[in-house]
C-alpha positions in Angstrom: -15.1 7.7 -35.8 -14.7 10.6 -33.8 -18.6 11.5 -33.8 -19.3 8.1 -33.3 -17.7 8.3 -30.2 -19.1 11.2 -28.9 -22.6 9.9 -29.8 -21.4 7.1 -27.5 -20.6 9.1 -25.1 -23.3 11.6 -25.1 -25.8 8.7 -24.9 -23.9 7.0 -22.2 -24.3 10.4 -20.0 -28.1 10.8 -20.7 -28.2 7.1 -19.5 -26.5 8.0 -16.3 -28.8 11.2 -15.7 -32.0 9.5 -16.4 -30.6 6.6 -13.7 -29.4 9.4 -11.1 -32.7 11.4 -12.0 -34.6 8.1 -10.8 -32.8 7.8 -7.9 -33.1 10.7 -6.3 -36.7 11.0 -6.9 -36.8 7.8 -4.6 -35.1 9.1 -2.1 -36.8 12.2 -2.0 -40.0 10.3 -1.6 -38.6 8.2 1.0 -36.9 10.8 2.9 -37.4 14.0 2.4 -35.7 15.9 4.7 -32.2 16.6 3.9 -30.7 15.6 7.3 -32.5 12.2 7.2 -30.5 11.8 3.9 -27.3 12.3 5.6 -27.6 10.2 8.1 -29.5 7.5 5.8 -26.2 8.1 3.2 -23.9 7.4 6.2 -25.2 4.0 7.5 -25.0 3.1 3.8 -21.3 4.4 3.0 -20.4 2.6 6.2 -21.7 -0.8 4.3 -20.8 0.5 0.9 -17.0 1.6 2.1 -16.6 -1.4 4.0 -17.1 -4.0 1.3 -14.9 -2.0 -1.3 -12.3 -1.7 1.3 -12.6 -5.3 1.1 -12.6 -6.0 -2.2 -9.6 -4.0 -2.6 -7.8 -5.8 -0.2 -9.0 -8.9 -1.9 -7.7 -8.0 -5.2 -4.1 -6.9 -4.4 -3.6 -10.0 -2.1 -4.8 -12.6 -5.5 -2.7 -9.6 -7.7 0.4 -10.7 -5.3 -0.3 -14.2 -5.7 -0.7 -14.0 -9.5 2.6 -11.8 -9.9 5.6 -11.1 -7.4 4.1 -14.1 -5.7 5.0 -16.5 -8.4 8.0 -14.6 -9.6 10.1 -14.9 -6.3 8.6 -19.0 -5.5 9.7 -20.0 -9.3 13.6 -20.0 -8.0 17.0 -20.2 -9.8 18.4 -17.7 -12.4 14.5 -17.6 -13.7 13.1 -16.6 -10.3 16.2 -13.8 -10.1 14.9 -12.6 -13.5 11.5 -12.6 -12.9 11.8 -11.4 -9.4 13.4 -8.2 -11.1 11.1 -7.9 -14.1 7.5 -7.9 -12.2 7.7 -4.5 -10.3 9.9 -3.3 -13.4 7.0 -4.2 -15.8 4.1 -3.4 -13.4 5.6 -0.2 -12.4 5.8 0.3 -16.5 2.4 -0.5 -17.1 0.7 1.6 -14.3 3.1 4.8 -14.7 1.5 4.9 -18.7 -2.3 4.4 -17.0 -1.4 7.0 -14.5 -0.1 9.9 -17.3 -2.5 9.0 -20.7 -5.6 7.6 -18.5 -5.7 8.8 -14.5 -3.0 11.4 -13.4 -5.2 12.1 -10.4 -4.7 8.3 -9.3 -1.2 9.1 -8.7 0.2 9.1 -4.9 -1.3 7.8 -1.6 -4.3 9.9 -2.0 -4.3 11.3 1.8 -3.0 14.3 1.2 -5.4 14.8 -1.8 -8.2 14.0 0.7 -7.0 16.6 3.0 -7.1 19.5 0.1 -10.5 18.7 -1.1 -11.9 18.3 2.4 -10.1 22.1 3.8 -10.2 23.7 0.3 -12.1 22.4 -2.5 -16.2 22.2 -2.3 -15.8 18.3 -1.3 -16.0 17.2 -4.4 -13.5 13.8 -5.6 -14.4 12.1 -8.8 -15.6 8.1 -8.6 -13.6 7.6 -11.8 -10.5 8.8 -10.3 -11.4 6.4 -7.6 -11.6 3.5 -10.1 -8.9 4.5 -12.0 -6.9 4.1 -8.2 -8.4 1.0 -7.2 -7.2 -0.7 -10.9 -4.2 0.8 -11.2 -2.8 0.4 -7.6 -4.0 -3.1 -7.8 -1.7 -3.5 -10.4 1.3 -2.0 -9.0 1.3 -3.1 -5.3 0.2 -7.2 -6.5 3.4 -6.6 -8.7 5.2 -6.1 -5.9 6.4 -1.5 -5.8 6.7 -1.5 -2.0 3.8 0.7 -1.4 0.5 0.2 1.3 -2.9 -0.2 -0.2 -4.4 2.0 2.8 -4.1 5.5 1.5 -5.2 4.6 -1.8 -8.1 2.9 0.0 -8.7 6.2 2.3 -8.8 8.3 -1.2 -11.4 5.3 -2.9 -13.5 4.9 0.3 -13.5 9.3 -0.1 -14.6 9.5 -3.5 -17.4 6.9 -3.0 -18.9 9.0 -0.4 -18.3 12.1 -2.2 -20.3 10.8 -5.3 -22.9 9.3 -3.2 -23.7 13.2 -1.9 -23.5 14.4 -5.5 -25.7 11.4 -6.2 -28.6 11.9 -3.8 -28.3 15.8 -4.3 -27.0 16.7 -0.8 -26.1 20.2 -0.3 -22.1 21.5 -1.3 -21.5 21.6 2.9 -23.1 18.0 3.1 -21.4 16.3 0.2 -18.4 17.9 2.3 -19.4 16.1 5.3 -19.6 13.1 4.1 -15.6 13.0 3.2 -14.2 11.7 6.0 -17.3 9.8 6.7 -15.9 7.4 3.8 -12.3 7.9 4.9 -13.1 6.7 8.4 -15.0 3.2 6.5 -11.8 2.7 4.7 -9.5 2.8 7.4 -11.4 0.6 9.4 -11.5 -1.8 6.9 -8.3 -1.7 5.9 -6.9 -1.8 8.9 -9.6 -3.4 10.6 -9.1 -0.7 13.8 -12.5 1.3 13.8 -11.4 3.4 16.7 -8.2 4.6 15.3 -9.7 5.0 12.0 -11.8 7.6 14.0 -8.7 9.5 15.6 -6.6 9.6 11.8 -10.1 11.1 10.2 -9.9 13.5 13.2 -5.8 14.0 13.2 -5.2 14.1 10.0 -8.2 14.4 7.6 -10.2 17.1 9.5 -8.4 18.3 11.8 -9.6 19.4 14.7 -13.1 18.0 16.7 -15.6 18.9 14.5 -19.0 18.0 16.0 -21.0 17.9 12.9 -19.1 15.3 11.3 -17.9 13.5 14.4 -21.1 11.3 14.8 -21.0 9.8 11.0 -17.6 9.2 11.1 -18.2 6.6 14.2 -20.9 5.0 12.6 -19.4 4.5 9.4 -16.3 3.6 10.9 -17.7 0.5 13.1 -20.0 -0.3 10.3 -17.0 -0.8 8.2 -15.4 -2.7 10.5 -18.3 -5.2 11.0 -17.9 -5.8 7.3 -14.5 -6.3 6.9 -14.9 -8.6 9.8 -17.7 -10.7 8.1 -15.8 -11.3 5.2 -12.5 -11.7 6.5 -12.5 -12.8 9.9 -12.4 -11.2 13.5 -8.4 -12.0 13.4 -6.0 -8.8 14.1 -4.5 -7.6 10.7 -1.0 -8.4 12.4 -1.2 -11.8 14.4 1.4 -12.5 17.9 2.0 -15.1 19.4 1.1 -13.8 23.0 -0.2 -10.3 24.3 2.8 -8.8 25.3 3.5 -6.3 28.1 5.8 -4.7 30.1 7.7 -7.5 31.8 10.6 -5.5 32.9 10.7 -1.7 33.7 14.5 -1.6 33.2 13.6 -1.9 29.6 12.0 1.2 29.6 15.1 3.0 28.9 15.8 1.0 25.6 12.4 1.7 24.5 13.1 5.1 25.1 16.1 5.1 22.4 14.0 3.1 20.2 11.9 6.4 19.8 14.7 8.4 19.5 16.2 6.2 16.9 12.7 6.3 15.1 12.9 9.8 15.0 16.5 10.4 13.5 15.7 7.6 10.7 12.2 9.2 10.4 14.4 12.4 9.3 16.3 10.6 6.5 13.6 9.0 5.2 11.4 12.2 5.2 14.1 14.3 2.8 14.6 11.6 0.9 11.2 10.7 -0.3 10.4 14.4 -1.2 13.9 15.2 -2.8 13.5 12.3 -5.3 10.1 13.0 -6.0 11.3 16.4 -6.7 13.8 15.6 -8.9 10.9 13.2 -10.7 8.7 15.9 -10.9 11.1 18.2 -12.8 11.8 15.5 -15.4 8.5 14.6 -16.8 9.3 15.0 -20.2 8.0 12.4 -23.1 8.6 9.7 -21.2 7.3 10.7 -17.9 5.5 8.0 -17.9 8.5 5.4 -17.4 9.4 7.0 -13.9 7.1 4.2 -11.9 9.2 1.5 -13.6 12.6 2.9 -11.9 11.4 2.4 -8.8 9.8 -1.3 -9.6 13.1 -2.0 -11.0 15.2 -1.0 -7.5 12.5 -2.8 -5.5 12.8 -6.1 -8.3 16.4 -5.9 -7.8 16.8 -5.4 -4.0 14.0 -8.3 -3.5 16.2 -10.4 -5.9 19.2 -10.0 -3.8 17.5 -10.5 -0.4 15.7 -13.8 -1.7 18.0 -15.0 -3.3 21.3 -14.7 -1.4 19.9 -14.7 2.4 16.6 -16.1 1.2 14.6 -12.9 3.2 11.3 -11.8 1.9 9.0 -8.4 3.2 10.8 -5.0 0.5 7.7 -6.1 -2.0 4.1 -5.1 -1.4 3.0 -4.4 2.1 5.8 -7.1 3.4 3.0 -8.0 6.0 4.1 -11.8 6.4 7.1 -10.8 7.0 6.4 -8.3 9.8 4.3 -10.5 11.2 7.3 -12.7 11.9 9.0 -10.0 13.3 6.3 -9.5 15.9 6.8 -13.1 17.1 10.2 -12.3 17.5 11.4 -15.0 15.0 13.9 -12.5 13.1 17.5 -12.5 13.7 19.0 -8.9 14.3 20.9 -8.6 11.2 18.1 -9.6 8.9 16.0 -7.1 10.3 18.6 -4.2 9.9 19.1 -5.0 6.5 15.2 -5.1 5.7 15.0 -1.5 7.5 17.4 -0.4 5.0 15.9 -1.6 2.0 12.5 -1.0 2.7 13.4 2.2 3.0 14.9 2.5 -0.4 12.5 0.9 -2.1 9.5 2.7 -0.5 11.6 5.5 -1.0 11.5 4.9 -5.2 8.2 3.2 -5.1 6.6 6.6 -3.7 8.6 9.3 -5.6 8.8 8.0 -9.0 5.1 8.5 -9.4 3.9 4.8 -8.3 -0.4 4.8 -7.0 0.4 3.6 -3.1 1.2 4.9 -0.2 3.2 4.6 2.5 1.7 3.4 5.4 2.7 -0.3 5.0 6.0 0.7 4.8 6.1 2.9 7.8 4.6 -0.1 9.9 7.1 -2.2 8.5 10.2 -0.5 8.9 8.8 0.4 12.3 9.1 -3.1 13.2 12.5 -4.1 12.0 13.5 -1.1 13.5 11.8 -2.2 16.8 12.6 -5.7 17.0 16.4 -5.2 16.2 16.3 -2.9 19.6 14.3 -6.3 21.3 18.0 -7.9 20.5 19.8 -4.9 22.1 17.6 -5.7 25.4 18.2 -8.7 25.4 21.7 -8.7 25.2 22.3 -5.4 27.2 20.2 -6.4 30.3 19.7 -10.3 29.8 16.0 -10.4 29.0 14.6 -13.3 27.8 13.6 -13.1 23.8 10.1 -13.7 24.5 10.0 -9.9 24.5 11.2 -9.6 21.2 8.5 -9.0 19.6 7.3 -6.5 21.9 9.8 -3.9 20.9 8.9 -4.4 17.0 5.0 -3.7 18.2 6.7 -0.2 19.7 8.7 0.7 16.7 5.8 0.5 14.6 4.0 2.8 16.4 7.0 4.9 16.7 8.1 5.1 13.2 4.3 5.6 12.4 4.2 8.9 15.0 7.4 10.5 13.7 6.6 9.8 9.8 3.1 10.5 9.9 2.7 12.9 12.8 -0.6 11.6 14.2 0.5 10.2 17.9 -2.9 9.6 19.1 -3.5 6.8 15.7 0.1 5.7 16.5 -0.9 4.2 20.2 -4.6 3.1 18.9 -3.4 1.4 15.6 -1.1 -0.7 16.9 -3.4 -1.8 19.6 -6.3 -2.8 17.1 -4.8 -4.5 14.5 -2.2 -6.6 17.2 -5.5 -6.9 19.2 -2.9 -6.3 22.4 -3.5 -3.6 24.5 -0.3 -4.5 27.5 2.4 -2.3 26.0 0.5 1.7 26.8 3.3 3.0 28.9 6.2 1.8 26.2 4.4 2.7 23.2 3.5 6.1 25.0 7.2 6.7 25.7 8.9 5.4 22.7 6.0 7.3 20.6 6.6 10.8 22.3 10.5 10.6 21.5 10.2 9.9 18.0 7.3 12.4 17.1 9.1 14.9 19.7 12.8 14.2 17.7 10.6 14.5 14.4 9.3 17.8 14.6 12.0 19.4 16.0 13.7 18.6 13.0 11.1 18.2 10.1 8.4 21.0 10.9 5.9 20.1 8.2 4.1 17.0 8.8 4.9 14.8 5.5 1.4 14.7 3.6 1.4 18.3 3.7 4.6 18.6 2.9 3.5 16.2 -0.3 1.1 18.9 -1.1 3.3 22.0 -0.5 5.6 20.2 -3.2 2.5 20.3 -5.4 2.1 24.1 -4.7 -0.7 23.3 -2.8 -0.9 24.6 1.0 -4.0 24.0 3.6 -5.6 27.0 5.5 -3.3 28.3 8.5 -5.5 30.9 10.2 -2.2 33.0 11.7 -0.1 32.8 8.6 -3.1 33.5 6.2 -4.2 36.5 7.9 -0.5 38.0 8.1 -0.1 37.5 4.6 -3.5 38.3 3.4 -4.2 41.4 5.9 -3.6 44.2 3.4 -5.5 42.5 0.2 -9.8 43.1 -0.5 -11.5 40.4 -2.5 -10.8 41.6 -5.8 -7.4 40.7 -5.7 -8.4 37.1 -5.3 -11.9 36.8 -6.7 -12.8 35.0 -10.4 -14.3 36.7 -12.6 -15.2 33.8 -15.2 -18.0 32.3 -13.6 -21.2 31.4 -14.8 -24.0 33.4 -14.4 -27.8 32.3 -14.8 -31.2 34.5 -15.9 -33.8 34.5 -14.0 -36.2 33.3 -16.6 -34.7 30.1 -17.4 -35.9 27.3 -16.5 -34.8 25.2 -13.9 -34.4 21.8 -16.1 -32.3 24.1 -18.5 -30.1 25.1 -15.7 -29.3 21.9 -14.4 -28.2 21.3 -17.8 -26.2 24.5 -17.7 -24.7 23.6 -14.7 -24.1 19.6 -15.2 -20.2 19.7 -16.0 -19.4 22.7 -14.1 -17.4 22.8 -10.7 -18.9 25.5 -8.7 -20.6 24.8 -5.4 -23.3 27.4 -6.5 -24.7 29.9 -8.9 -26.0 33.5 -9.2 -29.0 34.3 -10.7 -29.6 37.7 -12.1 -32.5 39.6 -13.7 -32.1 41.7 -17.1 -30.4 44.3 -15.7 -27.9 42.2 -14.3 -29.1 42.6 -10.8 -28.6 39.3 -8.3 -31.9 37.8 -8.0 -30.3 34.5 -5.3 -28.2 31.6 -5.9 -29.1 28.4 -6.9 -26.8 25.2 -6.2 -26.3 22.0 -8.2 -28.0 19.6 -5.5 -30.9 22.0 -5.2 -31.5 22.0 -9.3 -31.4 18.3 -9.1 -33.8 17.9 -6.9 -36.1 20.6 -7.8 -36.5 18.0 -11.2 -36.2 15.0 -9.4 -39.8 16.7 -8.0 -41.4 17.3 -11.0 -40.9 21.0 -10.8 -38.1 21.9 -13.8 -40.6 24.3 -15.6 -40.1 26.8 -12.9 -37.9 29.4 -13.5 -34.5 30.2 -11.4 -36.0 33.3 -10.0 -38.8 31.0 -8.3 -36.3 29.1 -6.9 -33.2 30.9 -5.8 -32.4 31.7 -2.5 -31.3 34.6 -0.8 -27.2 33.6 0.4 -24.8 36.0 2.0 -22.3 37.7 -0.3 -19.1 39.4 -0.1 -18.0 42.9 -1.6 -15.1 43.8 -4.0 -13.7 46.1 -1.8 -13.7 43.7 1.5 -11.0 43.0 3.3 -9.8 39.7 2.6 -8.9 38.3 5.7 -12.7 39.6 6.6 -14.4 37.4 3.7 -12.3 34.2 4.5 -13.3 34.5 8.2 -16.7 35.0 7.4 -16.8 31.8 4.8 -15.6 29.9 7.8 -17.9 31.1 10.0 -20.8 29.9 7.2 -19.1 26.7 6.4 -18.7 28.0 2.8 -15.7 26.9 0.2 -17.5 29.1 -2.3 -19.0 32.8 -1.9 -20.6 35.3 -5.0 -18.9 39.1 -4.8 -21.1 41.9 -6.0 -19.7 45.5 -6.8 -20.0 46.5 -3.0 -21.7 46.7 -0.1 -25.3 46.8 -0.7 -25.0 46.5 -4.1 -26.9 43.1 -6.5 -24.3 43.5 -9.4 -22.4 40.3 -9.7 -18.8 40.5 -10.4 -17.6 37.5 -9.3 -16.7 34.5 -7.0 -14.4 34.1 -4.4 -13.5 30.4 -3.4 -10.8 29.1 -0.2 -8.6 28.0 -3.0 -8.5 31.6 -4.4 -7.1 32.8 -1.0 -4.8 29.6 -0.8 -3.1 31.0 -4.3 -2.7 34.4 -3.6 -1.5 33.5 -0.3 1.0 31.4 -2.4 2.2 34.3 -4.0 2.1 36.9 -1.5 3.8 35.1 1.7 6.7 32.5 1.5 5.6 29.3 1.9 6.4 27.7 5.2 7.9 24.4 4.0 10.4 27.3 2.1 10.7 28.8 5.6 
């Protein structure tokens, strides 16, 4: 049976080659200059990212309907049952997919995003991407009280990331086009191009990187052009009226609504990655149950909202709900209680393991939050509750720049997908409190925070080279890598090379002497051309390398410099004997273990 199988399998992968093979010879003919690629690949991922954004958000909101939809409308002691089982059995069902079939769909997928992008070679695998869209699918339309916009940021990623590998782009291309397919999904999700643009630039790349800048426009208002096409031109969040700033007195409350966003943003922030931590060091043989606790909070709390004040919003995104909230049709103590138990339930949702994220409820609790200061207003200096659901419009963008630390996307965001753009000078206010109150108590924004739980820490040029300045490249380099012959041929190497994660590969003569590198993409397309019966010493190229005896911090500001995740280290200076690799995320783990971290700081 076994052989069977892999005969399957095997035959499925030449069927997949000969296809991408086919491809690429295409494209090559059609375009054959790699930058034409790139930007041909980025009007396409715009299109491509836009309708799977789509179709995502299609599929959770008939999953909902389908599931915690019809649990919570079937009422009496069946409804309370059923309300309660749903999440339970949904979380149950996706946390075995996510430990026997896709442990890398697990979490919101952002902060994965961010690693690959500032680490890794660029390279995020489609099926983890499928694996994400089924399984979160599952879990959210059940009703775990996560957002479907990170794991559509990490989907929209990997589908540009395979379209590079796809069409053979070079490793600091297939990069590129990262948060090119971020930027689609956000926009589509959210159905804000422009702050999809400032997140990819906040919090994906961060900083103003020219080279990518461009694509992620494009794709990002190309996305947006589909996701209106098939849903509508409507803001994701509808009010009643574009709301403004009617009376400046109110300024002052708005101002306490960001500092109140801030203090809860720093229980929320501890409590998330404490449980998680205490998930994560209790993974034993049934591991896989975790995602079931926190569908079994969320079934309960739901239950007992429904069901005894007949409230509605801790399942799923909870959009209908906050949508009421922006109208201002909420009473006060409705919308303290749902701050509350959103934020237990996102709270389990999240850190038991579940495939979501937590942007939905961040804009949601942002607006309870919000609108239950609109009552405070209103009774404090007699405004009228038209303006009700102005504050809930501020809180979200509050809540969003204290939790997720990207103030710029906290103004656009809310402007977008409200569609009203009267509120700059509260939102600005409120905003600067809460991230300002944030930081000063929670240093590490929370996605990298995420990772740094992982044992996973982006670059930070000052820390890096403090830790790293008395080290050379050996102590960081690997020495397993694959090496190539010169007189092999270059359809044999492409073979050699098909399952293997490098960004590139030396090529060395008899005598072990480096002859160039070759790269994955450039082997692929030397066949796609007709040309695989040359040899790798016809076609490598000459790349810069690094020496054993280098100082560290030397090599890593040099692979900046060249853009490079991955560099080959010969014997020294001047020397063509190979003896190894250094990659970013070798310094990343021997800056692990030679600095403390600073979330430990």
């Amino acid at each position: 049976m076994s052989s069977e199988l892999h005969g399957r399998q095997a035959a499925e992968r030449g069927a997949w080659s000969r296809l991408r093979a086919s491809v690429l010879r295409a494209s090559l003919a059609l375009v054959p200059k790699e930058r034409h690629r790139v930007f041909a690949l980025t009007v396409l991922l715009g299109g491509v990212c836009g309708l799977v954004a789509v179709s995502f958000h299609l599929a959770i909101r008939g999953a909902e309907h389908l599931l915690i939809e019809n649990a919570m409308d079937a009422g009496g002691v069946r409804g309370v049952i059923w309300t309660i089982l749903t999440p339970t059995l949904g979380g149950l069902l996706a946390g075995w997919l996510l430990y026997y079939v896709a442990p890398r769909a697990r979490g919101s997928g952002i902060p994965q995003v961010k690693y690959v992008y500032a680490v890794k070679s660029g390279r995020l695998r489609l099926r983890d991407a499928v694996s994400k869209f089924v399984i979160a699918t599952l879990q959210i339309g059940s009703g775990s009280a996560l957002g479907r916009e990170g794991p559509t940021v990490h989907i929209c990623a990997a589908v540009a990331s395979s379209f590079g590998r796809l069409f053979a782009l070079s490793p600091q291309n297939q990069r590129r086009l990262i948060p090119v397919g971020a930027a689609a999904g956000i926009a589509a999700a959210f159905n804000a191009p422009i702050a999809a643009v400032t997140f990819v630039i906040e919090e994906i790349i961060g900083d103003l990187d020219q080279t990518v800048l461009s694509g992620v426009v494009i794709a990002a208002a190309l996305a947006a052009v589909i996701e209106r096409s098939v849903l509508g031109t409507h803001p994701v969040l509808g009010t009643q009226a574009g709301y403004g700033l009617e009376h400046p007195s109110s300024l002052l409350i708005y101002a306490l609504l960001g500092l109140a966003a801030g203090i809860v943003s720093c229980a929320y922030y501890p409590a998330l990655l404490r449980l998680r931590g205490f998930v994560n060091a209790r993974t034993g043989r049934f591991g896989w149950a975790w995602p079931s606790v926190g569908g079994l909070v969320t079934g309960l709390i739901a239950a007992g909202l429904l069901f005894g004040f007949g409230a509605r919003g801790v399942t799923s995104d909870g959009y209908t709900t906050l949508t009421a909230a922006l109208r201002g049709e909420l009473p006060v103590g409705l919308m303290l209680g749902l701050v509350a138990a959103k934020l237990v339930c996102s709270v389990f949702s999240y850190s038991t393991g579940g495939a979501g994220g937590i942007f939905a409820p961040v804009l949601f609790v942002g607006a309870m939050l919000g609108g239950s200061f609109g009552h405070v207003d209103r009774v404090v200096l007699d405004h009228p509750n038209a303006q009700l659901g102005a504050f809930a419009l501020v809180g979200m963008g509050a809540f969003f720049a204290a939790v997720i630390r990207a103030p710029i996307t906290s103004v656009l965001i809310i402007f977008e997908m409200t569609g009203g753009y009267g509120l700059v000078l509260p939102l600005m206010i409120a905003n600067t409190v809460a991230y300002g109150v944030a930081r000063r108590f929670e240093h590490v924004p929370i996605y990298e925070a995420l990772l740094h739980q992982d044992r996973l820490y982006l670059p930070d040029k000052q820390r890096v080279t403090d830790a790293l300045s008395a080290l050379q490249v050996r102590d960081a380099m690997t020495t397993e890598l694959v090496v190539l012959p010169d007189d092999m041929r270059v359809i044999d190497g492409q073979r050699e090379v098909a399952e293997r994660s490098f960004s590139q590969y030396p090529v060395v003569d008899s005598s072990g002497r480096l002859c160039g590198l070759v790269s994955q993409a450039r082997l692929d397309r030397r066949v796609a051309a007709g040309h695989g019966a040359l040899t790798l010493g016809e076609v490598a190229q000459a790349r810069e390398c690094l020496s054993a005896d280098q100082a560290l911090v030397d090599a890593a500001e040099r692979m900046q410099q060249l853009g490079a995740r991955q560099l080959i280290v010969v014997a020294e200076s001047g020397s063509t004997v190979v003896v190894g690799m250094l990659a970013l995320s070798d310094i990343m783990r021997v800056y692990v273990r030679t600095a403390k971290p600073a979330a430990d700081a």
